[in-house]
C-alpha positions in Angstrom: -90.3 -122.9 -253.0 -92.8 -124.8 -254.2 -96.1 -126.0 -252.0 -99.0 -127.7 -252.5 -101.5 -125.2 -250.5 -104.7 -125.4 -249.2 -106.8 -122.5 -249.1 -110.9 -123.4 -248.5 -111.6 -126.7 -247.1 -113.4 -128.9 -249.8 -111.4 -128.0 -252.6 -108.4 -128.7 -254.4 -104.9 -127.5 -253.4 -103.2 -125.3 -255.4 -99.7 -125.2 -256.6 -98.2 -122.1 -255.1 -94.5 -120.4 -255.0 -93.9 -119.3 -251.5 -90.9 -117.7 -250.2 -88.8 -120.0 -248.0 -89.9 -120.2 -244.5 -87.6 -118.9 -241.8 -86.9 -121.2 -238.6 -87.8 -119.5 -235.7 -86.7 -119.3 -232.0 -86.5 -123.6 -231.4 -86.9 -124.6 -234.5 -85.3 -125.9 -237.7 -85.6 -125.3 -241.2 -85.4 -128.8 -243.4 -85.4 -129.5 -246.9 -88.1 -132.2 -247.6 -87.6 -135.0 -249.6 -90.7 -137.1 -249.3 -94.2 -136.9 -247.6 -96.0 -139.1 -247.1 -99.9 -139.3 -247.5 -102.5 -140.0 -244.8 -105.6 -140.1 -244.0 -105.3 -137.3 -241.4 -104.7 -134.9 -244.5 -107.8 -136.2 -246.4 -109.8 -135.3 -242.7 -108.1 -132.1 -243.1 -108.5 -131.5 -247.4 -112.4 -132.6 -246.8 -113.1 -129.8 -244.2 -113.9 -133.1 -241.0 -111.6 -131.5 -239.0 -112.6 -128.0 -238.7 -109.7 -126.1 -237.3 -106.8 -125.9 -239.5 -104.7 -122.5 -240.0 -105.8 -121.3 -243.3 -104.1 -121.2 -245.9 -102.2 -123.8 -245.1 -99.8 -126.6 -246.2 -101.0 -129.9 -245.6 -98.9 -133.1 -244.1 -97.0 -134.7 -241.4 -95.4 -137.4 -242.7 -91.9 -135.7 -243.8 -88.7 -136.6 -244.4 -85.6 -134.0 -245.4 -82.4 -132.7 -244.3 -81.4 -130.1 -242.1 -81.1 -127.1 -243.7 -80.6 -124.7 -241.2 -81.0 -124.0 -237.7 -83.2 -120.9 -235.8 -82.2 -119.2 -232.3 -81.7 -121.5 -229.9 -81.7 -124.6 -231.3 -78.0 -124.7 -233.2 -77.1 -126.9 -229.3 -79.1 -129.5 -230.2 -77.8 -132.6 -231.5 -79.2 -132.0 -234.8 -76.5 -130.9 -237.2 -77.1 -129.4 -241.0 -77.6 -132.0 -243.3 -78.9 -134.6 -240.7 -82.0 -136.6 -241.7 -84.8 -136.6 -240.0 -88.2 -136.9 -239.9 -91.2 -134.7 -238.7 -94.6 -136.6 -237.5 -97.8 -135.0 -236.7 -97.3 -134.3 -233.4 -95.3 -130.7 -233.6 -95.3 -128.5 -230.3 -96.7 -129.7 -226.7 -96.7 -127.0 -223.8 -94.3 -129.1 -221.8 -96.3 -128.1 -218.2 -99.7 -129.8 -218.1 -100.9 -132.7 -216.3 -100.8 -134.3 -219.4 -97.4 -133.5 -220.5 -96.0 -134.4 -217.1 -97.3 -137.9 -216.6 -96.1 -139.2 -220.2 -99.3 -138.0 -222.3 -98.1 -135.1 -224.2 -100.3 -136.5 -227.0 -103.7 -135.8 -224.9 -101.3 -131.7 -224.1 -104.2 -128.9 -224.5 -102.2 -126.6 -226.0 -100.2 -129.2 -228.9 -100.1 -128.2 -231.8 -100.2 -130.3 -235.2 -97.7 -130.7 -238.2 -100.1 -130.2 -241.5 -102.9 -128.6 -239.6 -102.1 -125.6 -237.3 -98.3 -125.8 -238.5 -97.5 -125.5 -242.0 -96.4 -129.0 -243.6 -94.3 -131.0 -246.1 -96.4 -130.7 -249.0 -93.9 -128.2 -249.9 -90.0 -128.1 -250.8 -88.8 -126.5 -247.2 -90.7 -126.7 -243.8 -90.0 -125.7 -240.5 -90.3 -127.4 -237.3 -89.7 -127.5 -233.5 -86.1 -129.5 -233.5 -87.3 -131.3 -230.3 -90.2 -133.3 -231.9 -87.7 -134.4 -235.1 -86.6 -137.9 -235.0 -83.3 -139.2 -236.6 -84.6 -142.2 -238.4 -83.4 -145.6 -238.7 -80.6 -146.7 -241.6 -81.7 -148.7 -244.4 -84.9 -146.8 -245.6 -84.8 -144.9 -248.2 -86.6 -141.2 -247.9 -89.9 -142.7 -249.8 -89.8 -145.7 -247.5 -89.3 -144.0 -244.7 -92.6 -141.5 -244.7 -95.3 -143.9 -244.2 -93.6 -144.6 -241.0 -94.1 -141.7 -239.1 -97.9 -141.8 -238.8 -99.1 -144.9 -240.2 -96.5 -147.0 -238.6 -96.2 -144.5 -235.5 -99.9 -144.6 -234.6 -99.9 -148.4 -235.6 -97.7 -148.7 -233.3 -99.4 -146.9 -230.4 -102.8 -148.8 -231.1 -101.2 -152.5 -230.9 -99.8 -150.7 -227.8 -103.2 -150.1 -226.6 -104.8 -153.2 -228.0 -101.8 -155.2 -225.8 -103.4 -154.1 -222.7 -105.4 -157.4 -223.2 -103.0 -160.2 -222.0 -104.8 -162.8 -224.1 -103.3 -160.9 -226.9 -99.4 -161.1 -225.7 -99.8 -165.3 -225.4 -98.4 -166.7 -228.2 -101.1 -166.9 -230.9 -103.2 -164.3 -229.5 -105.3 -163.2 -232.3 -105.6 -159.8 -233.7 -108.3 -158.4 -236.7 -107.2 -154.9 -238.5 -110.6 -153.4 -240.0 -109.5 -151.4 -242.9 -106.3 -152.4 -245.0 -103.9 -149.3 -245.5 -100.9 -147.5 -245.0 -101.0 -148.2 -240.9 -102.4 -151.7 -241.6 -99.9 -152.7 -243.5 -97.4 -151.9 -241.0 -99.1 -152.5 -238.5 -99.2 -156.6 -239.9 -95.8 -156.8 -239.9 -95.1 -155.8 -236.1 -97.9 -158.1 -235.6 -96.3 -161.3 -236.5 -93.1 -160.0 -235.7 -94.2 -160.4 -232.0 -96.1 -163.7 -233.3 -100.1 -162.4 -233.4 -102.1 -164.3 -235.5 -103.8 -162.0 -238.0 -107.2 -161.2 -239.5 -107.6 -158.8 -242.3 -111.3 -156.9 -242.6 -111.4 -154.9 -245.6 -114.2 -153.1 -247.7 -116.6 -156.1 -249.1 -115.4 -157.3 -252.6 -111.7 -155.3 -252.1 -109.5 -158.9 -253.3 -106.5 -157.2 -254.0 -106.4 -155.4 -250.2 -107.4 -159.1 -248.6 -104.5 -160.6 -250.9 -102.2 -157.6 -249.8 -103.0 -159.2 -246.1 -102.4 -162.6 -247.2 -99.0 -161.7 -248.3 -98.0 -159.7 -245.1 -99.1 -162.8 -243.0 -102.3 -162.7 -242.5 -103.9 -166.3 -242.2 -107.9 -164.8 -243.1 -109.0 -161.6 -244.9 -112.3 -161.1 -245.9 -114.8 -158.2 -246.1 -116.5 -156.6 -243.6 -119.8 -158.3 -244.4 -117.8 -161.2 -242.9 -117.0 -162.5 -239.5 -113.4 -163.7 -239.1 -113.7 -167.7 -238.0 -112.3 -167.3 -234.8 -113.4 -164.6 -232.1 -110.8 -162.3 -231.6 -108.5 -161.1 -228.2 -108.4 -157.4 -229.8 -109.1 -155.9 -232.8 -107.9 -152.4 -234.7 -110.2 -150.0 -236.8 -108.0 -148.0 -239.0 -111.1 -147.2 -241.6 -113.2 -144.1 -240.7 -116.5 -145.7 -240.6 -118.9 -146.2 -237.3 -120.3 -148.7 -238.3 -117.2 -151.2 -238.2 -117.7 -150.6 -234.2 -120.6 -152.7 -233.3 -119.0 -155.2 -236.0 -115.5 -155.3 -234.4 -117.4 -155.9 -230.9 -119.3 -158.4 -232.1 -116.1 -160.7 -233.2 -113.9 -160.3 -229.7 -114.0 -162.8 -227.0 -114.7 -161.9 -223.6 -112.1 -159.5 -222.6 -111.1 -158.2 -225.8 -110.1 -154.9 -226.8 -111.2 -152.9 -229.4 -109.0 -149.6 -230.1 -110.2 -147.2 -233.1 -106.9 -145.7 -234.4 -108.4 -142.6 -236.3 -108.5 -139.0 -235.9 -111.7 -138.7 -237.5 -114.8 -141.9 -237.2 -118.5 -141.3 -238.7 -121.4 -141.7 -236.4 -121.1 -145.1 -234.4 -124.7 -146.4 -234.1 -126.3 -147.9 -231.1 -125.9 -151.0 -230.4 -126.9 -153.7 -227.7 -125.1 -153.7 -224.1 -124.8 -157.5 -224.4 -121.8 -157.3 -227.3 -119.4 -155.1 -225.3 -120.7 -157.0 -221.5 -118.2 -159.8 -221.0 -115.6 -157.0 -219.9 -114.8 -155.9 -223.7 -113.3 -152.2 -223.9 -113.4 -149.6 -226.3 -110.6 -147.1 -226.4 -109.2 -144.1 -228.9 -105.7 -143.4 -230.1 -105.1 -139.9 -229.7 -101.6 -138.4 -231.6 -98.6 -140.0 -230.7 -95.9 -139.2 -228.2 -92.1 -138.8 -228.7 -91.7 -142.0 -227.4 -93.7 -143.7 -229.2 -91.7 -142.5 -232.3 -88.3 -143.6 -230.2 -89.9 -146.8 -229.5 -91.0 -147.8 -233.2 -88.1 -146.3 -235.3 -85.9 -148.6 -233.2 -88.5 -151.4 -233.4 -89.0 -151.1 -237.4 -85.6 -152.4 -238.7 -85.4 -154.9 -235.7 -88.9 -156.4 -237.9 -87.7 -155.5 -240.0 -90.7 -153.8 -241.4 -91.5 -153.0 -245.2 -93.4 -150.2 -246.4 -95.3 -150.6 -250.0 -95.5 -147.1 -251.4 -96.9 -145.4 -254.6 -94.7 -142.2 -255.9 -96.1 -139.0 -256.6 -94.4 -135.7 -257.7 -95.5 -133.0 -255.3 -97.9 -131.5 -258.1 -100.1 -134.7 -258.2 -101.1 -134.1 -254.7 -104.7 -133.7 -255.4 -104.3 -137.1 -257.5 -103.0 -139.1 -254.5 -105.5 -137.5 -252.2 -108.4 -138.9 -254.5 -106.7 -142.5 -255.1 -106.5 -142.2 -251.1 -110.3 -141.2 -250.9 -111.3 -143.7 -253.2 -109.6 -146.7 -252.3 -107.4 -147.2 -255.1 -104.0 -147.8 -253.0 -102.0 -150.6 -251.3 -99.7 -149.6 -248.6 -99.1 -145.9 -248.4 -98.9 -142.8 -251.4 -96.1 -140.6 -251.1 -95.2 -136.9 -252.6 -91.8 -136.7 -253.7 -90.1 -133.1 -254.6 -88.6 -134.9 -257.3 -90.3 -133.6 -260.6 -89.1 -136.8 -262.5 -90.7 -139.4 -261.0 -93.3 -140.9 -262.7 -96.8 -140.9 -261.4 -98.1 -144.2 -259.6 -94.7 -145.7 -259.7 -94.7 -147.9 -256.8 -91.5 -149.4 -254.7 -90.7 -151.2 -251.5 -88.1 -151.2 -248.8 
């Protein structure tokens, strides 16, 4: 098969041919069809997070078929040629304190799709058949991807981000710092349950703040901007510290502020008197299985959009450095078709 690998952190992957992976005891063998491309596998590609499997094939946004099934999991309800999808979350231990009280995202000993599992930068991948989800009719594969991270841990951070109750009134207003693939879901959802929206974006970036106008947001500006109206939570999907004290700086009193990354530069200091007024700070860690039940029945209720690029799995690196440097709206995805065009871009 074909893979996109990654060998040393901090370079390029390479186009390998790898024998076809065997599903083992639990799992599933699929046939991908589309990948998306997320951040996560830029924090990965760019050595941030230092732990991968190496070599290894990157991303956790896949969607295929069933291919074949590995001891003990041809009982499942999964049968060959069912699509599914396969998110970042790949293996928990089941047993924990964590796993046990509804947390298996915060699970010790999980392990991750892309990072210490092989991923779907490839033709074929395997994974545990318990963490596949059967995914809603109505998206095509491409379509389909961006939802099972960027839309997944969208979802969990306007989860978290509801906690405020000023939020779940009607009009409660909500600011997304950072305009991308989870953004742009994230919007939709948004207004779905009738948020207002404000749109922070890298200074000077008019097409991502017109991108937000057209998914409902009623202000967008850059981040050397404060939104007109003090907000009852706000999301920071872009990796940069210093959106923190910023973010803090436009809630009300009792606002949340949830950072929805794996991976955040250095937050700097900043005075006690912008997060007093019982503001909170909180992370997104992974997601859980139901989180991904939860969304993937939410998403067509919306029903929500995704805005993708198409790339062919060979112009991984290229996605990865239109990723990096800004260049998209909505979400890249790798497709195993050789045929499609670079940068062609689609919606569902």
């Amino acid at each position: 098969m074909r893979a996109m690998v990654l060998h040393t952190p901090r370079q390029p992957l390479e186009l390998r041919h790898l024998p076809t992976p065997e599903p083992g005891p639990g799992q599933v063998l699929i046939k991908v069809s589309a990948c998306a491309v997320c951040r996560t596998d830029l924090h990965v590609v760019d050595g941030e997070l230092t732990e991968p499997k190496l070599p290894l094939v990157i991303g956790h946004e896949i969607v295929g078929t069933v291919a074949a099934h590995g001891p003990g999991s041809e009982g499942d309800t999964l049968r060959l040629g069912d699509r599914v999808g396969v998110p970042w979350l790949g293996y928990t231990c089941g047993r924990c304190r964590y796993c046990l009280s509804g947390r298996e995202n915060l699970c010790d000993q999980a392990r991750f799709t892309g990072y210490q599992i092989d991923g779907g930068y490839a033709e074929y991948t395997v994974a545990d058949h318990r963490f596949c989800f059967p995914l809603p009719q109505g998206y095509p594969d491409v379509q389909a991807a961006p939802l099972l991270c960027g839309g997944l841990i969208g979802y969990r951070s306007l989860v978290m981000a509801s906690t405020n109750p000023d939020l779940g009134e009607a009009g409660g207003r909500l600011g997304v710092y950072g305009f991308g693939a989870a953004a742009h879901i994230v919007a939709q959802v948004a207004r779905h349950r009738g948020h207002r929206l404000f749109a922070v974006t890298r200074p000077g970036d008019l097409e991502a703040q017109q991108f937000a106008r057209s998914l409902g947001a009623e202000w967008a500006g850059g981040a050397d901007e404060n939104p007109p109206e003090p907000l009852d939570a706000a999301i920071i999907f872009a990796p940069a510290g210093e959106l923190v004290p910023a973010a803090l700086r436009a809630l009300a009193k009792g606002g949340v502020l949830v950072c929805g990354g794996i991976h955040m530069s250095a937050i700097p200091s900043f005075p006690y008197d912008i997060l007093w007024g019982e503001r909170v700070i909180r992370s997104v860690a992974n997601l859980t299985r139901q989180d991904g039940t939860e969304f993937l029945a939410l998403a067509p209720q919306v029903p929500v959009r995704t805005e993708v690029r198409l790339y062919p799995l060979e112009a991984a690196n290229e996605a990865l450095a239109d990723l990096r440097e800004g260049r998209l709206q909505g979400a890249a995805v790798l497709t195993m078709d050789p045929d499609v065009p670079t940068g062609r871009e689609t919606s569902a």
